[in-house]
MDTraj code that builds the backbone (N, CA, C; nanometers):
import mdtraj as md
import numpy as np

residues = "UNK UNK UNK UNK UNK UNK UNK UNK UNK UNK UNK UNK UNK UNK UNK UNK UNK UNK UNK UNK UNK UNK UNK UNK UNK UNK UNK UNK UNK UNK UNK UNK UNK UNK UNK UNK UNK UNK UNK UNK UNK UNK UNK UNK UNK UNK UNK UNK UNK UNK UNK UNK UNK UNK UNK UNK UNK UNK UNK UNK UNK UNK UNK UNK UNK UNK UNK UNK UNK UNK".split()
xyz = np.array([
    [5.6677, -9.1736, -16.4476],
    [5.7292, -9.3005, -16.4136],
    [5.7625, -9.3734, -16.5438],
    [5.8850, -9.4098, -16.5175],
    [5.9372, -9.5179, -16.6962],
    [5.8475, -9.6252, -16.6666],
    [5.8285, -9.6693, -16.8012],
    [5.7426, -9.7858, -16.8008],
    [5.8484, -9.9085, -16.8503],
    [5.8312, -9.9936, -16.8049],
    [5.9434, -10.0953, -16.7937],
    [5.8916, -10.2293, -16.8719],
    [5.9629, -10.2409, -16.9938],
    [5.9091, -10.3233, -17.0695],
    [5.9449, -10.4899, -17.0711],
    [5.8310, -10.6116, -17.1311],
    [5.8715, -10.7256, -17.0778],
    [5.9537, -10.7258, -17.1258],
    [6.0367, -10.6923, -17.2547],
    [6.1961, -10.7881, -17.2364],
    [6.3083, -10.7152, -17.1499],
    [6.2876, -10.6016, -17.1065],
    [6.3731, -10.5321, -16.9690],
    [6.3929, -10.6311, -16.8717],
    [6.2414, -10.6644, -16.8463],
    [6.2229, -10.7885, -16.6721],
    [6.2914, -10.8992, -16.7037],
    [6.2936, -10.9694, -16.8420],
    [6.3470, -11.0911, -16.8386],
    [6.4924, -11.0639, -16.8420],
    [6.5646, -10.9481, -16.8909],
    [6.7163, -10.9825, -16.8727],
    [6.7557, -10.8759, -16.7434],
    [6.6501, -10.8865, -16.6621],
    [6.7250, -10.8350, -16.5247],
    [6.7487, -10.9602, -16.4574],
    [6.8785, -10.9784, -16.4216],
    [6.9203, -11.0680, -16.3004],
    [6.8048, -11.1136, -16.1813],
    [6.8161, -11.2441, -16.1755],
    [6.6952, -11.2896, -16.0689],
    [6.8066, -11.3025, -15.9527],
    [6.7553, -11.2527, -15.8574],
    [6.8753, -11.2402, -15.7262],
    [6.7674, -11.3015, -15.6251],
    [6.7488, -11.3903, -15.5455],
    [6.6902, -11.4185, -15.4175],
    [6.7527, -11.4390, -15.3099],
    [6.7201, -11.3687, -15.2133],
    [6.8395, -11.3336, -15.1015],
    [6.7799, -11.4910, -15.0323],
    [6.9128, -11.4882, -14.9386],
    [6.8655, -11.5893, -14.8883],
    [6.8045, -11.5643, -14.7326],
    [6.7341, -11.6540, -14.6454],
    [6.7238, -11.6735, -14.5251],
    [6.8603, -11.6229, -14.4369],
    [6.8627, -11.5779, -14.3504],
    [6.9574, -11.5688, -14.2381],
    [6.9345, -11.6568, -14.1100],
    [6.7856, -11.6173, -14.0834],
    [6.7231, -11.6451, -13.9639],
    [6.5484, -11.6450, -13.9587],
    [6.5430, -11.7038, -13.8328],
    [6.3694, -11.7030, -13.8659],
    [6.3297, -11.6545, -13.7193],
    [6.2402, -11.5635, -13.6868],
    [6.1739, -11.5862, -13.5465],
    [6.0183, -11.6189, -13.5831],
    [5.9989, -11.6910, -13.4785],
    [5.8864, -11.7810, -13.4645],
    [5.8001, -11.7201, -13.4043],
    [5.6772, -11.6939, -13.4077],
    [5.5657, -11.6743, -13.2757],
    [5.4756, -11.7368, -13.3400],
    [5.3307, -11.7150, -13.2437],
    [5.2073, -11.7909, -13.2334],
    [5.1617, -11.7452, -13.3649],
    [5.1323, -11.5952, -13.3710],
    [5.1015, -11.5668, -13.5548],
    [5.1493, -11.5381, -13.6177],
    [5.2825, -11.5438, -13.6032],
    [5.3422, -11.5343, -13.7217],
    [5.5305, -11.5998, -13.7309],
    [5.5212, -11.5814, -13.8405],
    [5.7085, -11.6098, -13.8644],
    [5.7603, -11.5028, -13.9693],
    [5.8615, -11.4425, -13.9089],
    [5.9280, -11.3452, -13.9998],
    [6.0614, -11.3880, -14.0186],
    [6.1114, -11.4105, -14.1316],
    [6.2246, -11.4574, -14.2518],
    [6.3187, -11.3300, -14.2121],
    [6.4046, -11.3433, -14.1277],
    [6.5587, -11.1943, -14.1730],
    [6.6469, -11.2433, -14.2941],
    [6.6318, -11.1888, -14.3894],
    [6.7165, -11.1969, -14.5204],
    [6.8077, -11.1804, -14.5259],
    [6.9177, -11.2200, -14.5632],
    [7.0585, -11.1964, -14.5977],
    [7.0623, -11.0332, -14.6259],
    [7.0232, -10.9744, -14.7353],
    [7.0252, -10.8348, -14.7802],
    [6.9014, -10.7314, -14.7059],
    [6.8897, -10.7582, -14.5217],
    [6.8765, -10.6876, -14.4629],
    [6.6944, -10.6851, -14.4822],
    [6.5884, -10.7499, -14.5372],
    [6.4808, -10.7240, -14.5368],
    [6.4445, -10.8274, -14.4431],
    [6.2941, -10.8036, -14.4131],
    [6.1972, -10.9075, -14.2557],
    [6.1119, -10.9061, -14.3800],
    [6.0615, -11.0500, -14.3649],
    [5.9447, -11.0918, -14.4532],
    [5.8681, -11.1599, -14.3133],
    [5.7276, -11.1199, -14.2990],
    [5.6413, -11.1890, -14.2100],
    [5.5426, -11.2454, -14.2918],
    [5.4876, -11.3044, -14.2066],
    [5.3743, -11.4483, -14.2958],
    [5.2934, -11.4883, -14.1665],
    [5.1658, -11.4682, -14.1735],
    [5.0923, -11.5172, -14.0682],
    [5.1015, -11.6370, -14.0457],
    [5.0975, -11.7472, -13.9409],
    [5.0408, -11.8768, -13.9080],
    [4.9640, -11.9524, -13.9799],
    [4.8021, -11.8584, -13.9589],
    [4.7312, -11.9024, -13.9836],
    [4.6805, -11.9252, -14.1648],
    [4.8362, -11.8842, -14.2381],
    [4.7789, -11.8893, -14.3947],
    [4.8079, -12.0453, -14.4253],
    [4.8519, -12.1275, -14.2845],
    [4.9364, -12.2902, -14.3338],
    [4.8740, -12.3363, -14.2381],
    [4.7518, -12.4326, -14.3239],
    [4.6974, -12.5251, -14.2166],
    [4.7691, -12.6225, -14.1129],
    [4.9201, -12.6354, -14.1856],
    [4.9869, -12.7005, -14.0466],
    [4.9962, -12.6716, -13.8796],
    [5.0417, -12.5117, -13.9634],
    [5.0958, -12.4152, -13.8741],
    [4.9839, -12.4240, -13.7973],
    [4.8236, -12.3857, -13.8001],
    [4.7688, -12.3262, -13.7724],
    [4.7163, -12.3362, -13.6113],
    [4.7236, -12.5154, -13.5655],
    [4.7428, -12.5109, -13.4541],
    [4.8322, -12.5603, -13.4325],
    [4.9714, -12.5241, -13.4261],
    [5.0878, -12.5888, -13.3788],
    [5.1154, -12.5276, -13.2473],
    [5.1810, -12.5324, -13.1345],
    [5.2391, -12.4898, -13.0281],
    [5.3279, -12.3780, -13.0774],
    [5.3706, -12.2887, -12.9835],
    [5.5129, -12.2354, -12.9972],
    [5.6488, -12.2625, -12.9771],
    [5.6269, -12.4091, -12.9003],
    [5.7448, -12.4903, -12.9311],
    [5.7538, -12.5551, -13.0458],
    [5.6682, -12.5708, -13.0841],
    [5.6514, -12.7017, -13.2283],
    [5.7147, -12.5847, -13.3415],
    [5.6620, -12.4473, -13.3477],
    [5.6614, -12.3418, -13.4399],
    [5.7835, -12.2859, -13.4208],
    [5.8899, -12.3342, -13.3137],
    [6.0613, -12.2767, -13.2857],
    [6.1463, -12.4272, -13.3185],
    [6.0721, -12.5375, -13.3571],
    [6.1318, -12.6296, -13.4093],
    [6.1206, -12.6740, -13.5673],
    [6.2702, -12.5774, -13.6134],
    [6.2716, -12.5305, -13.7546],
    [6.4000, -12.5782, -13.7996],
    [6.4279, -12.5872, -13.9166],
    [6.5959, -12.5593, -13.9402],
    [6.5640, -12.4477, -14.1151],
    [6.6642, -12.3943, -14.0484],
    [6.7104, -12.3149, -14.2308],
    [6.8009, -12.4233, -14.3307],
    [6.7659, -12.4685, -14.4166],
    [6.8705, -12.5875, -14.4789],
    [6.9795, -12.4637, -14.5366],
    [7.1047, -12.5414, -14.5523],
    [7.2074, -12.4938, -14.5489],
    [7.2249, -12.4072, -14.6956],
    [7.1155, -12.4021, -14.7858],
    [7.1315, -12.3714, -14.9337],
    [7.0570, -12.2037, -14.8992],
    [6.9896, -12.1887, -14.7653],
    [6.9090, -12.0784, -14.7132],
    [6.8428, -12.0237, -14.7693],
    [6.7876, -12.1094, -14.8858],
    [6.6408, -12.0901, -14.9260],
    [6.4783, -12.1621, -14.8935],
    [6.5266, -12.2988, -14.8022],
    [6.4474, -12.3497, -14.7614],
    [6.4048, -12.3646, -14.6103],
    [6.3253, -12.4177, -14.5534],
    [6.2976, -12.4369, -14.4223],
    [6.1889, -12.5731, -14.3903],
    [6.2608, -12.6480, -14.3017],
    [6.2166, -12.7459, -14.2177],
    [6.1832, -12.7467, -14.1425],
])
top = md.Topology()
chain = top.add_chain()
for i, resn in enumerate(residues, 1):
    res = top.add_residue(resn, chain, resSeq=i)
    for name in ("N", "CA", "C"):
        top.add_atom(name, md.element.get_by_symbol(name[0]), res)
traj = md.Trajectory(xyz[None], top)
C-alpha cells in the first residue's frame, strides 16, 4: 500500500458532497448525499434527539446551501 504523505492530503481538493435528503426514524437518521453515499447516525448520540417523537424527528429542513439541517 503507498503511503500517502502529509503534504499529498493538504493539496488534495476538499470536496463535501452535499445533503440531498434525509429519512428520519426513531434511531436513527440517514443523510442521502448528492454523490450517491447514506450516512446514518443514531438518535440517541444527540441528547435532543434522544427523546423526540417521530413526528418531531420528520420535522427537518435541509437549508438550501445542503450542508446544513434544521
Amino acid at each position: 500500500m503507498k503511503e500517502i504523505k502529509e503534504r499529498e492530503i493538504s493539496s488534495m481538493p476538499h470536496f463535501q458532497p452535499q445533503i440531498k435528503n434525509l429519512d428520519c426514524q426513531k434511531e436513527k437518521i440517514t443523510a442521502f448525499l448528492v454523490d450517491g453515499r447514506e450516512l446514518s447516525i443514531p438518535t440517541t448520540w444527540f441528547a435532543r434527539l434522544r427523546n423526540a417523537t417521530l413526528d418531531q424527528l420528520k420535522n427537518y429542513e435541509v437549508l438550501p446551501d445542503g450542508y446544513h439541517i434544521h
